[in-house]
mmCIF entry with sequence, helices, sheets and N, C-alpha, C, O atoms, coordinates in Angstrom:
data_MODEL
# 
_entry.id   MODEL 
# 
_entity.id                         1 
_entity.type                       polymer 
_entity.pdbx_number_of_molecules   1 
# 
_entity_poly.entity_id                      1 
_entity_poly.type                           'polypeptide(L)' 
_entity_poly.nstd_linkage                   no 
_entity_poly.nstd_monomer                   no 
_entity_poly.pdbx_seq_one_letter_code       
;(UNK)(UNK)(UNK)(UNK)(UNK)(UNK)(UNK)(UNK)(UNK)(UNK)(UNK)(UNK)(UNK)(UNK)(UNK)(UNK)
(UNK)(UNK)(UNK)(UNK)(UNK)(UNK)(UNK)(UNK)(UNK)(UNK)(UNK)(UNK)(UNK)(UNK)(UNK)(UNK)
(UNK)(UNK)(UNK)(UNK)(UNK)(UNK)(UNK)(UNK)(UNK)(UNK)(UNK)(UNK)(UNK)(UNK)(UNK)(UNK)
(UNK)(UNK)(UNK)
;
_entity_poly.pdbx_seq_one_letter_code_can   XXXXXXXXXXXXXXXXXXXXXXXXXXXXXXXXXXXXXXXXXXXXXXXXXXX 
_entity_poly.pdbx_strand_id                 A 
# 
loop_
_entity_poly_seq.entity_id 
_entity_poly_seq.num 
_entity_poly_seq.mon_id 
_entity_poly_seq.hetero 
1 1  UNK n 
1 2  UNK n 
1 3  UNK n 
1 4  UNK n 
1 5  UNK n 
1 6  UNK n 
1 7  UNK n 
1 8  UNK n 
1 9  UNK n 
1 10 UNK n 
1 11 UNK n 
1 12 UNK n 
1 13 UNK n 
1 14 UNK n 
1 15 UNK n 
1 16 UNK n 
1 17 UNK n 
1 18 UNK n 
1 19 UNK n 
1 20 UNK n 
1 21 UNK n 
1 22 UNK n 
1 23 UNK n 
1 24 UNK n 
1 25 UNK n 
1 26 UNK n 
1 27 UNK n 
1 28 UNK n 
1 29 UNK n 
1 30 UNK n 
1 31 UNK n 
1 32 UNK n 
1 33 UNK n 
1 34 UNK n 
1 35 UNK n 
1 36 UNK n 
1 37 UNK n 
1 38 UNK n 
1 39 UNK n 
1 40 UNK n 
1 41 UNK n 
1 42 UNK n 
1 43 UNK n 
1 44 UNK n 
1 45 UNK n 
1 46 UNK n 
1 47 UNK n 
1 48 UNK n 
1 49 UNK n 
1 50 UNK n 
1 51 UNK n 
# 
_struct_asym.id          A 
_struct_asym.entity_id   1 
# 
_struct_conf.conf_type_id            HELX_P 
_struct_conf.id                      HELX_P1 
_struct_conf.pdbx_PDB_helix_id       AA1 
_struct_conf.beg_label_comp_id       UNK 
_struct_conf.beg_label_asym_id       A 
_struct_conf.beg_label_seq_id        43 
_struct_conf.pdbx_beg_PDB_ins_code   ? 
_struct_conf.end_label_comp_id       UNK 
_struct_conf.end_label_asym_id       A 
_struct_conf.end_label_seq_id        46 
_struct_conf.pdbx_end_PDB_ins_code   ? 
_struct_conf.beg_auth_comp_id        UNK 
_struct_conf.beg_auth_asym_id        A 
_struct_conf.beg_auth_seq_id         43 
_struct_conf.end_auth_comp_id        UNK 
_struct_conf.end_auth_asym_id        A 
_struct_conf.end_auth_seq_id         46 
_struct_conf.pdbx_PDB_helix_class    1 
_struct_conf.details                 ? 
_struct_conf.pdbx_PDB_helix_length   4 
# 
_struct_conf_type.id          HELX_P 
_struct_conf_type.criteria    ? 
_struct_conf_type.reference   ? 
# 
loop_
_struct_sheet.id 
_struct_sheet.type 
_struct_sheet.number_strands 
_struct_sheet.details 
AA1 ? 2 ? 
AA2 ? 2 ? 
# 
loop_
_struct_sheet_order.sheet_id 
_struct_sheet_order.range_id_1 
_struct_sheet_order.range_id_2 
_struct_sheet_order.offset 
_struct_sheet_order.sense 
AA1 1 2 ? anti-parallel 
AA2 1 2 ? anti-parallel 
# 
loop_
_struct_sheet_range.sheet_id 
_struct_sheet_range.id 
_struct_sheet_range.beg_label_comp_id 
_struct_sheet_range.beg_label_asym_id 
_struct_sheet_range.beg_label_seq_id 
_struct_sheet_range.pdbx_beg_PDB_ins_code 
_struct_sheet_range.end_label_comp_id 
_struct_sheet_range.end_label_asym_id 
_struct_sheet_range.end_label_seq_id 
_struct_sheet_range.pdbx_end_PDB_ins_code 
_struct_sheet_range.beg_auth_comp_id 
_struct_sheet_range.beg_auth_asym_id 
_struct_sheet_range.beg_auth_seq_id 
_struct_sheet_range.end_auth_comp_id 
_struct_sheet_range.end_auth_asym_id 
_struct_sheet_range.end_auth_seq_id 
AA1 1 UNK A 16 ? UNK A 17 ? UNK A 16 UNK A 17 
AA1 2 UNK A 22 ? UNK A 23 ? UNK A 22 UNK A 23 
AA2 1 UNK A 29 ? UNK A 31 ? UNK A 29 UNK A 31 
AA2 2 UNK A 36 ? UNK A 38 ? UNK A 36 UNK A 38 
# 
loop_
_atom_site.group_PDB 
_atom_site.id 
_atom_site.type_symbol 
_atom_site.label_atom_id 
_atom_site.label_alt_id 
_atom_site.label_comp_id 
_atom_site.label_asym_id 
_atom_site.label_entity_id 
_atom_site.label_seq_id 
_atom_site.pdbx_PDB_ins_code 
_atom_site.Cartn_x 
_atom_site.Cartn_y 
_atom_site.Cartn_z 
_atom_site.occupancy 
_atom_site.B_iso_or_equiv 
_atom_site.pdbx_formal_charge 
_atom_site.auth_seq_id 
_atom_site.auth_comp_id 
_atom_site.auth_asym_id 
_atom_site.auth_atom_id 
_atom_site.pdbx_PDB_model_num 
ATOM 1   N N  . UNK A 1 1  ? 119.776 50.212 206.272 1.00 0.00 ? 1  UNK A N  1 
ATOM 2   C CA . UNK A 1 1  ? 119.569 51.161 205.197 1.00 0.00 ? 1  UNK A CA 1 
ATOM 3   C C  . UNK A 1 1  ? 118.355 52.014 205.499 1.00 0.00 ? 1  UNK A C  1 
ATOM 4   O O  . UNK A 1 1  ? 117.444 51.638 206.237 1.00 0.00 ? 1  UNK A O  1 
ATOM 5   N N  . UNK A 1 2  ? 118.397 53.195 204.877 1.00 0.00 ? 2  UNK A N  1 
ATOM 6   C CA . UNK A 1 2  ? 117.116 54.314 205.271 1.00 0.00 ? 2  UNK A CA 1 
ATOM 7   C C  . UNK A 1 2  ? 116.447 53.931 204.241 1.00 0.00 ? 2  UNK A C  1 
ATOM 8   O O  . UNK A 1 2  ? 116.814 53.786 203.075 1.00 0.00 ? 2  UNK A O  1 
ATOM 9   N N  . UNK A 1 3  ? 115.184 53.732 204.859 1.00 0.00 ? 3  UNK A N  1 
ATOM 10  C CA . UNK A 1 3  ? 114.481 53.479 203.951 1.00 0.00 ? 3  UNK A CA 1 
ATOM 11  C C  . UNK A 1 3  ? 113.603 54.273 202.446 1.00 0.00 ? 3  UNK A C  1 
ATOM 12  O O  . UNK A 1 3  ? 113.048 53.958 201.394 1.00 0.00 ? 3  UNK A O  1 
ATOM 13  N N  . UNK A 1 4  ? 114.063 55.757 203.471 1.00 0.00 ? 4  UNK A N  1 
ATOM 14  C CA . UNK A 1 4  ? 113.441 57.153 202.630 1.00 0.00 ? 4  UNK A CA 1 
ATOM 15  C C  . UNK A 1 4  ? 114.624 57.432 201.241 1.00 0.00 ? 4  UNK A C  1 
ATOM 16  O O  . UNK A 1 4  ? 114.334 57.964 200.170 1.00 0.00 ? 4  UNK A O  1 
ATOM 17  N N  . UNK A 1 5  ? 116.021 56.885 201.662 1.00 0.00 ? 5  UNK A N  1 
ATOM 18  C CA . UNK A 1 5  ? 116.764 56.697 200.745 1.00 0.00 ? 5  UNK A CA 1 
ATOM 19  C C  . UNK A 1 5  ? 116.639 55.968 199.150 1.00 0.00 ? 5  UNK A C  1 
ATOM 20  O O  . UNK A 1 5  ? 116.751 54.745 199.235 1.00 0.00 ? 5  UNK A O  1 
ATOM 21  N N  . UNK A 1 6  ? 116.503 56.298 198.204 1.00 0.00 ? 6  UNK A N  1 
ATOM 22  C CA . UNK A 1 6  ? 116.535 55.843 196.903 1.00 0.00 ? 6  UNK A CA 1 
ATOM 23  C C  . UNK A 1 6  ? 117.686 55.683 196.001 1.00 0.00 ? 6  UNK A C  1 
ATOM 24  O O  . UNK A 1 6  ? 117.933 56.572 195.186 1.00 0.00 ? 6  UNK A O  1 
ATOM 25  N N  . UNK A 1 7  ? 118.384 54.663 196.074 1.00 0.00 ? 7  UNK A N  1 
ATOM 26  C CA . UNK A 1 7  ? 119.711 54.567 195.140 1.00 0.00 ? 7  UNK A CA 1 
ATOM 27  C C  . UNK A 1 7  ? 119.561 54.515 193.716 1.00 0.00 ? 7  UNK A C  1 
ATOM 28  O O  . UNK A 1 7  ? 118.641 53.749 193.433 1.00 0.00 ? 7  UNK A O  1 
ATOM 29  N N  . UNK A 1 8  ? 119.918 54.853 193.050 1.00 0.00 ? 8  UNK A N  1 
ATOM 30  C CA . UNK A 1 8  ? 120.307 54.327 191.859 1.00 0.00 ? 8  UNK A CA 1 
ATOM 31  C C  . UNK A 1 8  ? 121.306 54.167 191.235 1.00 0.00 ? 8  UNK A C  1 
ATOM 32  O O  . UNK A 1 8  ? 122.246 54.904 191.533 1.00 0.00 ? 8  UNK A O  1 
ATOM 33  N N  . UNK A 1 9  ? 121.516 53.087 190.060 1.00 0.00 ? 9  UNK A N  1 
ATOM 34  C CA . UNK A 1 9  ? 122.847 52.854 189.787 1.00 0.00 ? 9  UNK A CA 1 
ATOM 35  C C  . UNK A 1 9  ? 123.878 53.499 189.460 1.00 0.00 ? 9  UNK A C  1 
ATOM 36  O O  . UNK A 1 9  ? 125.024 53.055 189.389 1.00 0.00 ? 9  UNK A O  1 
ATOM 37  N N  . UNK A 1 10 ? 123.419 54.854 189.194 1.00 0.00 ? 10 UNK A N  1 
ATOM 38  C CA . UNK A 1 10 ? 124.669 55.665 189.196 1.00 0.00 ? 10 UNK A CA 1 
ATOM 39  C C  . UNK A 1 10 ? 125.278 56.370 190.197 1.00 0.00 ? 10 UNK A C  1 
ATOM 40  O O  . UNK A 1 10 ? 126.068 57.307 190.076 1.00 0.00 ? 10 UNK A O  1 
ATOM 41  N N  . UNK A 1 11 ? 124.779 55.757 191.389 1.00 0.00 ? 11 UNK A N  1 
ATOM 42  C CA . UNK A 1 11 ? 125.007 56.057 193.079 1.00 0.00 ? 11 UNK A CA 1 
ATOM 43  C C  . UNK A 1 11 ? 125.828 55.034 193.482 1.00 0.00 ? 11 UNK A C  1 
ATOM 44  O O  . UNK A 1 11 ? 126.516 55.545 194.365 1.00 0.00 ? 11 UNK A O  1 
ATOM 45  N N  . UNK A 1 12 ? 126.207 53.728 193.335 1.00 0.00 ? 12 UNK A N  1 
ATOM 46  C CA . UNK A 1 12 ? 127.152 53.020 193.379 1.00 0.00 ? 12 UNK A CA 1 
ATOM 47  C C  . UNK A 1 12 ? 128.636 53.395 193.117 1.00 0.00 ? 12 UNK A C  1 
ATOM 48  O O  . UNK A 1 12 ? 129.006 53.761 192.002 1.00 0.00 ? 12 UNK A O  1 
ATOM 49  N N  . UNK A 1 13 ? 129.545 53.284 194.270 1.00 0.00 ? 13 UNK A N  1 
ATOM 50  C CA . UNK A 1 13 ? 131.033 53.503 194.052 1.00 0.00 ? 13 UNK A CA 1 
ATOM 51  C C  . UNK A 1 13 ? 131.969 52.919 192.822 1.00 0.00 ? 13 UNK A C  1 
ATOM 52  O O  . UNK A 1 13 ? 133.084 53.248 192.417 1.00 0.00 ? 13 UNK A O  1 
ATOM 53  N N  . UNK A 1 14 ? 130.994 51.873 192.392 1.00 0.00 ? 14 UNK A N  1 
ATOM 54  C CA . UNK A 1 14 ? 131.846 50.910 191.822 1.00 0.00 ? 14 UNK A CA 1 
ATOM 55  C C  . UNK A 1 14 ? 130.857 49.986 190.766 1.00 0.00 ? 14 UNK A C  1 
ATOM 56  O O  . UNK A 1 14 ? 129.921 49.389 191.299 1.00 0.00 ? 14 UNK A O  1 
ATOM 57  N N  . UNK A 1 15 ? 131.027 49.859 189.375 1.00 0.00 ? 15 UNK A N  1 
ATOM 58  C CA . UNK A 1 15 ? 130.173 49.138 188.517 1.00 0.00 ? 15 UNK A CA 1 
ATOM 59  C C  . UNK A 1 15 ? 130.160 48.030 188.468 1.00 0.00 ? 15 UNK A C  1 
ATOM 60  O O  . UNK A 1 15 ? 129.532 47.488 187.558 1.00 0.00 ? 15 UNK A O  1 
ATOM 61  N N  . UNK A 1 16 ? 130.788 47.335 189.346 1.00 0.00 ? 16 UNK A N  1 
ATOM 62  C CA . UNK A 1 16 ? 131.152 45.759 189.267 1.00 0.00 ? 16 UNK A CA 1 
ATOM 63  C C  . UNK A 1 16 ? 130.587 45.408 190.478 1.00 0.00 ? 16 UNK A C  1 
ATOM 64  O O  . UNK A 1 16 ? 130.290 46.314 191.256 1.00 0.00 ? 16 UNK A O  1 
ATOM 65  N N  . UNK A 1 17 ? 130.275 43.623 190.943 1.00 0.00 ? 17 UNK A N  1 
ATOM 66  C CA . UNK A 1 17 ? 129.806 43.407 192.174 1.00 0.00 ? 17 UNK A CA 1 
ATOM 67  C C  . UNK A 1 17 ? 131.364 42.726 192.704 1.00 0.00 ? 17 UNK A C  1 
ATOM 68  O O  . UNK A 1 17 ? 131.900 41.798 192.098 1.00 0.00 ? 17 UNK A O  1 
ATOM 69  N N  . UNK A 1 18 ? 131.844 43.257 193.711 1.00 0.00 ? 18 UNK A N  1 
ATOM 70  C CA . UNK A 1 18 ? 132.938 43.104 194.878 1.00 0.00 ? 18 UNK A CA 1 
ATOM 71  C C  . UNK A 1 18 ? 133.014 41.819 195.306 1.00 0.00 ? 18 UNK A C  1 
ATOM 72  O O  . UNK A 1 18 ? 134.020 41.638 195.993 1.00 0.00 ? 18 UNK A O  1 
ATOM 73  N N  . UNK A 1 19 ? 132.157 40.605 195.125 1.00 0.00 ? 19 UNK A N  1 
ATOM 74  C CA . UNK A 1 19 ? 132.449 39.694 195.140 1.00 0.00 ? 19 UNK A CA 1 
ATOM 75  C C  . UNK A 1 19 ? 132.486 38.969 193.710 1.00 0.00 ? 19 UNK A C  1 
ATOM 76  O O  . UNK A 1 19 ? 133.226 37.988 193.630 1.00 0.00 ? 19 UNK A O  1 
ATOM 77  N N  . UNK A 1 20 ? 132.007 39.224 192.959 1.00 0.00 ? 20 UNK A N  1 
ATOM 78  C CA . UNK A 1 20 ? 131.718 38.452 191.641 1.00 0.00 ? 20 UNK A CA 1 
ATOM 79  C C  . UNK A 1 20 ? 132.593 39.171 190.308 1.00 0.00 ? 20 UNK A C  1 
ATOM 80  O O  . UNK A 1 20 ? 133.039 38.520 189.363 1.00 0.00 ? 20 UNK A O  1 
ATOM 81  N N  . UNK A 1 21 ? 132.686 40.249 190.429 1.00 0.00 ? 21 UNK A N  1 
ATOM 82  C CA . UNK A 1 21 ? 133.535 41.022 189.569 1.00 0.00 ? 21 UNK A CA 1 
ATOM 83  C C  . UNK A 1 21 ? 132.393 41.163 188.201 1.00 0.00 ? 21 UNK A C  1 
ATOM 84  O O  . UNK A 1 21 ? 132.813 41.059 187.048 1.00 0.00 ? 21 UNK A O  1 
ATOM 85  N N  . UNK A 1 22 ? 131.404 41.330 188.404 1.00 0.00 ? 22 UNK A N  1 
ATOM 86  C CA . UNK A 1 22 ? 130.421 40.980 187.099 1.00 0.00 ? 22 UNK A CA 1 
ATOM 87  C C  . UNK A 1 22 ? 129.608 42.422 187.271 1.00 0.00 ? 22 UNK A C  1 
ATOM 88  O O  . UNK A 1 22 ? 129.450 42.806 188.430 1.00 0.00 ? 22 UNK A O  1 
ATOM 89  N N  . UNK A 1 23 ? 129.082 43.245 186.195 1.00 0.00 ? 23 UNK A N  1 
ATOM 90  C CA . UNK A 1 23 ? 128.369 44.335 186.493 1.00 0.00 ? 23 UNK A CA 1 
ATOM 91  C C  . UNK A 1 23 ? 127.198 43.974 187.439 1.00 0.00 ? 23 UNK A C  1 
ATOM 92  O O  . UNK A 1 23 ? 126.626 42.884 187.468 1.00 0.00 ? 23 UNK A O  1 
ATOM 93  N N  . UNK A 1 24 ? 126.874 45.262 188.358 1.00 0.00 ? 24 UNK A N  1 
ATOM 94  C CA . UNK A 1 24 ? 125.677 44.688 189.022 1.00 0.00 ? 24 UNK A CA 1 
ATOM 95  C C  . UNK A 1 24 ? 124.396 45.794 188.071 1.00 0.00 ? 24 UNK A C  1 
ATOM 96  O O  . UNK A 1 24 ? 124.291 46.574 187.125 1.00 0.00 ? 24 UNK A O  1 
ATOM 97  N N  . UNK A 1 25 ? 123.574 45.074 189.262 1.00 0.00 ? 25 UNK A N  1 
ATOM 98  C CA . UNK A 1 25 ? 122.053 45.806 188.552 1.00 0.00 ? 25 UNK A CA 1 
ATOM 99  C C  . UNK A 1 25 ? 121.617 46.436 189.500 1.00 0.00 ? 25 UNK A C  1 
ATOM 100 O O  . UNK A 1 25 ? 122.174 46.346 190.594 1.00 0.00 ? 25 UNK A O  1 
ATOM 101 N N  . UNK A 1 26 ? 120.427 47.291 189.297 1.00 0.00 ? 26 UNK A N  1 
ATOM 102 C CA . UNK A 1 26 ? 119.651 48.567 190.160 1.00 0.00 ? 26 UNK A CA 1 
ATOM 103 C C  . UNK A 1 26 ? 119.106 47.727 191.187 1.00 0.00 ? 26 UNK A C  1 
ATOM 104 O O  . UNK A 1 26 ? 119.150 48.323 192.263 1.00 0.00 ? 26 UNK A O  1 
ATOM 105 N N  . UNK A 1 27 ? 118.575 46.494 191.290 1.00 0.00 ? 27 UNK A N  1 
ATOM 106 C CA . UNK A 1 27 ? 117.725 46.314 191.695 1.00 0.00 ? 27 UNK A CA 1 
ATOM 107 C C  . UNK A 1 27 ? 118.605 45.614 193.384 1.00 0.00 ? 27 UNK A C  1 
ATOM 108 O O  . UNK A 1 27 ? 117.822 45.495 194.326 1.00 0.00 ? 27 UNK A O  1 
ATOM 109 N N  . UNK A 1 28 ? 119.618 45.342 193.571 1.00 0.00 ? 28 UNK A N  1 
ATOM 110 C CA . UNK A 1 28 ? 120.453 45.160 194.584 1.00 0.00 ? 28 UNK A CA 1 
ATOM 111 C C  . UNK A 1 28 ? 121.323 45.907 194.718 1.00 0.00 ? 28 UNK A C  1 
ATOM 112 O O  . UNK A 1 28 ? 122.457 45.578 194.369 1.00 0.00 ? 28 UNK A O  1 
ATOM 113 N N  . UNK A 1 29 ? 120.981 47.542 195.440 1.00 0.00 ? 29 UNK A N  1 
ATOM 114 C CA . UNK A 1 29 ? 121.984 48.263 195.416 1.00 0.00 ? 29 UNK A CA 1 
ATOM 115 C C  . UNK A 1 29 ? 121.384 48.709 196.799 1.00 0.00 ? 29 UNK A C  1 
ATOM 116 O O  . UNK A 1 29 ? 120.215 49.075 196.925 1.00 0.00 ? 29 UNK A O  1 
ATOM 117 N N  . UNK A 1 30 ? 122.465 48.632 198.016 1.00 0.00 ? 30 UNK A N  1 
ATOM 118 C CA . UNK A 1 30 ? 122.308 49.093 199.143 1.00 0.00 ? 30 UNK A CA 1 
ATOM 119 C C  . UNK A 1 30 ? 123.267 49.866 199.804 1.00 0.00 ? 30 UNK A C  1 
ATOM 120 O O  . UNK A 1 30 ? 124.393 49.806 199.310 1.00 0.00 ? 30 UNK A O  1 
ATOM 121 N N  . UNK A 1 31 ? 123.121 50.592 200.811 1.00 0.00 ? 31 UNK A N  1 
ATOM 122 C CA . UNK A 1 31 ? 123.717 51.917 201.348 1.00 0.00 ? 31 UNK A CA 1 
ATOM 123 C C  . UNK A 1 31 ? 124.635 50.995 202.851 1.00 0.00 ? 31 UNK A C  1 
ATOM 124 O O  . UNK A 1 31 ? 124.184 50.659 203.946 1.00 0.00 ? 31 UNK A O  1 
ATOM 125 N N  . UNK A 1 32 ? 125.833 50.854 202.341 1.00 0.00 ? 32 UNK A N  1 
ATOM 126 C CA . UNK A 1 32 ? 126.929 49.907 202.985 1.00 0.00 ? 32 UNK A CA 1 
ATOM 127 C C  . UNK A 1 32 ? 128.095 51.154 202.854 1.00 0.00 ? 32 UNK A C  1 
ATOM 128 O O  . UNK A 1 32 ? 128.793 51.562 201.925 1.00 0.00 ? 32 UNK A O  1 
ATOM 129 N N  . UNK A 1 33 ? 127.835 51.732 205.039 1.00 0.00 ? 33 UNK A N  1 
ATOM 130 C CA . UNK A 1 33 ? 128.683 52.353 205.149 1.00 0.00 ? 33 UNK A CA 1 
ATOM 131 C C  . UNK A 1 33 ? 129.094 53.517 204.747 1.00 0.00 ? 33 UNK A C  1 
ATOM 132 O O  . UNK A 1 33 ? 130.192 54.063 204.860 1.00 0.00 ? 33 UNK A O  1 
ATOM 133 N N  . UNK A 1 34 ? 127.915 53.922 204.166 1.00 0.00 ? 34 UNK A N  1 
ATOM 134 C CA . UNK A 1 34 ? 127.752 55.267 203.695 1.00 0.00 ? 34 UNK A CA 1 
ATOM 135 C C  . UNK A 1 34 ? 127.977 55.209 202.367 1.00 0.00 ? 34 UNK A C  1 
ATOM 136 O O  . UNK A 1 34 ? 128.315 56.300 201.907 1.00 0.00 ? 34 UNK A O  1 
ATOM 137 N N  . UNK A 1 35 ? 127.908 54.275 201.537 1.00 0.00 ? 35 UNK A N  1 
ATOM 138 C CA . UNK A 1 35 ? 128.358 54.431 200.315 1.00 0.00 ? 35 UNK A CA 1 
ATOM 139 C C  . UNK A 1 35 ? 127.596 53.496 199.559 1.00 0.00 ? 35 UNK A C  1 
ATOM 140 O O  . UNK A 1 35 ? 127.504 52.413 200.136 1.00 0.00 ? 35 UNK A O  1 
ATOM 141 N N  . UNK A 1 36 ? 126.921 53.569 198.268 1.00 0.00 ? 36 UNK A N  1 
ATOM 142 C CA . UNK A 1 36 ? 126.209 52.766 197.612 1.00 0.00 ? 36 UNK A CA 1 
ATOM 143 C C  . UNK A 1 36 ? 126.956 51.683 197.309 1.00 0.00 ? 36 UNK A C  1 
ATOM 144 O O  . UNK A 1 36 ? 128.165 51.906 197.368 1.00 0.00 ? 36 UNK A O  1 
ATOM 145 N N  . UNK A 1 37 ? 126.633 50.541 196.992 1.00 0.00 ? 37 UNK A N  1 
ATOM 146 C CA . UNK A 1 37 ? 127.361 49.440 196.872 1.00 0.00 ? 37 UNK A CA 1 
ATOM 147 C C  . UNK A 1 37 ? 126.178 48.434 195.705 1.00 0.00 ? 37 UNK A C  1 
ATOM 148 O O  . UNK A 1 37 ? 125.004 48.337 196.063 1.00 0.00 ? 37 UNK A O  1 
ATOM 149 N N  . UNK A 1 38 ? 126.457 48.016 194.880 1.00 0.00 ? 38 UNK A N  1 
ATOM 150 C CA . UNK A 1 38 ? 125.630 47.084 193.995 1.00 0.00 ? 38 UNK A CA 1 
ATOM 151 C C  . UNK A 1 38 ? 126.041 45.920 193.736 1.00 0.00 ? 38 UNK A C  1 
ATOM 152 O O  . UNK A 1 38 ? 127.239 45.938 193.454 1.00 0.00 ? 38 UNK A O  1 
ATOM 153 N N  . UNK A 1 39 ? 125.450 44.613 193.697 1.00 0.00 ? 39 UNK A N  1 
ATOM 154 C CA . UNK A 1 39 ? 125.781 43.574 193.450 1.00 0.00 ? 39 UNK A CA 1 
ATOM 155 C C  . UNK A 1 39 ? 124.889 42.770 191.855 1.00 0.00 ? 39 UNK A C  1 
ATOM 156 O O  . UNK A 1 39 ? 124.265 43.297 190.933 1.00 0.00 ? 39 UNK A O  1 
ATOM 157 N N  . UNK A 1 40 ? 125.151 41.671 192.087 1.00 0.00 ? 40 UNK A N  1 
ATOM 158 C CA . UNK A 1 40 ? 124.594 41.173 190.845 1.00 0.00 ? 40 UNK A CA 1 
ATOM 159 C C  . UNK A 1 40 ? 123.208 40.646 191.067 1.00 0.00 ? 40 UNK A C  1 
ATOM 160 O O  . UNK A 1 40 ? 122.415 40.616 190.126 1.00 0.00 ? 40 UNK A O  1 
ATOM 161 N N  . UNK A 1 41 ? 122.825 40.168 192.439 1.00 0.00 ? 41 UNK A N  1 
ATOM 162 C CA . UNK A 1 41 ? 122.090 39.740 193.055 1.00 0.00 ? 41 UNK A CA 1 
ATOM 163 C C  . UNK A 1 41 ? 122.313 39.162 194.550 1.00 0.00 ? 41 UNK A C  1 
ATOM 164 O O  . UNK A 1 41 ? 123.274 38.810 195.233 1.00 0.00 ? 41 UNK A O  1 
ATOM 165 N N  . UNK A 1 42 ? 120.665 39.272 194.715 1.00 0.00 ? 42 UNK A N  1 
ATOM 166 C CA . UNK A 1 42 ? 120.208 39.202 196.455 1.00 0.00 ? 42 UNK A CA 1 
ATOM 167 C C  . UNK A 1 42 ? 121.565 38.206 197.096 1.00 0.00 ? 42 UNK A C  1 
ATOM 168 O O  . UNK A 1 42 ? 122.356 38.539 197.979 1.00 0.00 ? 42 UNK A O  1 
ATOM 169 N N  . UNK A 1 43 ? 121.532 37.281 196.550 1.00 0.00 ? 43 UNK A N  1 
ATOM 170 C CA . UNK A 1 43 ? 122.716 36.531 197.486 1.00 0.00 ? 43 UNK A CA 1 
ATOM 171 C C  . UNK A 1 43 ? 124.349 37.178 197.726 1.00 0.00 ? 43 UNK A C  1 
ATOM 172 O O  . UNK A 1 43 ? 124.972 36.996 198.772 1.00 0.00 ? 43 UNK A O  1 
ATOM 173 N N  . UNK A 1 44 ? 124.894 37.974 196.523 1.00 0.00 ? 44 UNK A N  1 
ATOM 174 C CA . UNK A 1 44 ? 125.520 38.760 197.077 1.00 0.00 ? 44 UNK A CA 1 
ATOM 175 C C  . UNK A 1 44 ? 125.543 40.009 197.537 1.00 0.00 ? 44 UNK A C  1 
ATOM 176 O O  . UNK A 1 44 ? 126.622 40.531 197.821 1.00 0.00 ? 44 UNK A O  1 
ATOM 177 N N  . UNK A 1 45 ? 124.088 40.827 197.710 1.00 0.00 ? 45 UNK A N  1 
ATOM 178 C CA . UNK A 1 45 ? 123.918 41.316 197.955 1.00 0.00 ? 45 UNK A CA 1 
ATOM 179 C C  . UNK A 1 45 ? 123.931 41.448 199.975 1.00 0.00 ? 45 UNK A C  1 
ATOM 180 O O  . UNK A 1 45 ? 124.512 42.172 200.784 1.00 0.00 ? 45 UNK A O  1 
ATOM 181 N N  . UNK A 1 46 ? 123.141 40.530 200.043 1.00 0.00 ? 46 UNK A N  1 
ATOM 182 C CA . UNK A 1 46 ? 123.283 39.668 201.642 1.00 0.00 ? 46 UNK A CA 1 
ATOM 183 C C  . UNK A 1 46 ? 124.682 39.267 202.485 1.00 0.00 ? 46 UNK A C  1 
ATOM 184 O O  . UNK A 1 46 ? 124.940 39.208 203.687 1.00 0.00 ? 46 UNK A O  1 
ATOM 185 N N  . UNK A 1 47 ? 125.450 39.021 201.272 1.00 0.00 ? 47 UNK A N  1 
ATOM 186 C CA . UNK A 1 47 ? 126.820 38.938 202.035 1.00 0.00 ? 47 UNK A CA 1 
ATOM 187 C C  . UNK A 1 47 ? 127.503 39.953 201.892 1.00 0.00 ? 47 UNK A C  1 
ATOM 188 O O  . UNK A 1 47 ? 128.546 39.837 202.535 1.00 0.00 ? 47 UNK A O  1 
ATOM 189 N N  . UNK A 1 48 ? 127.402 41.286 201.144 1.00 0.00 ? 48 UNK A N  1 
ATOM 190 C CA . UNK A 1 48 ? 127.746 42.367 201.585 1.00 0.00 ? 48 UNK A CA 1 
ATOM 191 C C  . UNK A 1 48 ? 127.391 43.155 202.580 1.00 0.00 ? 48 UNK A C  1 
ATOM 192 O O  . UNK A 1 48 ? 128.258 43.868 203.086 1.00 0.00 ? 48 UNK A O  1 
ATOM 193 N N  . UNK A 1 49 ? 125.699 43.200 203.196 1.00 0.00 ? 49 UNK A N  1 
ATOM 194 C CA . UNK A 1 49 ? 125.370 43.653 204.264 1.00 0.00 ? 49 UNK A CA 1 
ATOM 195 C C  . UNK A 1 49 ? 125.755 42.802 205.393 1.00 0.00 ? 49 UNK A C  1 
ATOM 196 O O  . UNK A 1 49 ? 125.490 43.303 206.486 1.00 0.00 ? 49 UNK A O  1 
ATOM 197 N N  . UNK A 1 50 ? 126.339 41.590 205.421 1.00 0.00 ? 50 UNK A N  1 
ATOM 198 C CA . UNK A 1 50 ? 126.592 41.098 206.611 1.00 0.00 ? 50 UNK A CA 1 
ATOM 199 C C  . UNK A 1 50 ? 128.218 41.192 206.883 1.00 0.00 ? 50 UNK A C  1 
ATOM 200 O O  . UNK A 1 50 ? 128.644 40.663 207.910 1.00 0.00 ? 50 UNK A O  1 
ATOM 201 N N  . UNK A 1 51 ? 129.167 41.876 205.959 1.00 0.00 ? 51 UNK A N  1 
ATOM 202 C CA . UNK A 1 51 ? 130.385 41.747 206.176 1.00 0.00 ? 51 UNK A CA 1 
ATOM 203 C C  . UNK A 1 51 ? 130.890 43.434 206.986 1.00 0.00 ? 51 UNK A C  1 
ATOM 204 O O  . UNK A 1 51 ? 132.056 43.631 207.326 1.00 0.00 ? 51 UNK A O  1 
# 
């Protein structure tokens, strides 16, 4: 991820976390593939950057 980059949650493709199906939050939202992606937290956050 760039680090100069700043997401916010309304930069996410999708309001739900892709593994959990649960809204995510601002604070785990990373730039996966060109596209914001948010989870619910760091742990699924981690297995989205590693997939």
């Amino acid at each position: 991820m760039n680090v100069d980059c700043v997401l916010r949650i309304g930069d996410a493709i999708d309001p739900t976390c892709p593994w959990s199906k649960q809204p995510i939050t601002g604070e785990t939202l990373i730039l996966h593939h060109g596209h914001g992606v948010g989870s619910i937290n760091p742990g699924c956050r981690d297995t989205i950057e590693a997939a």
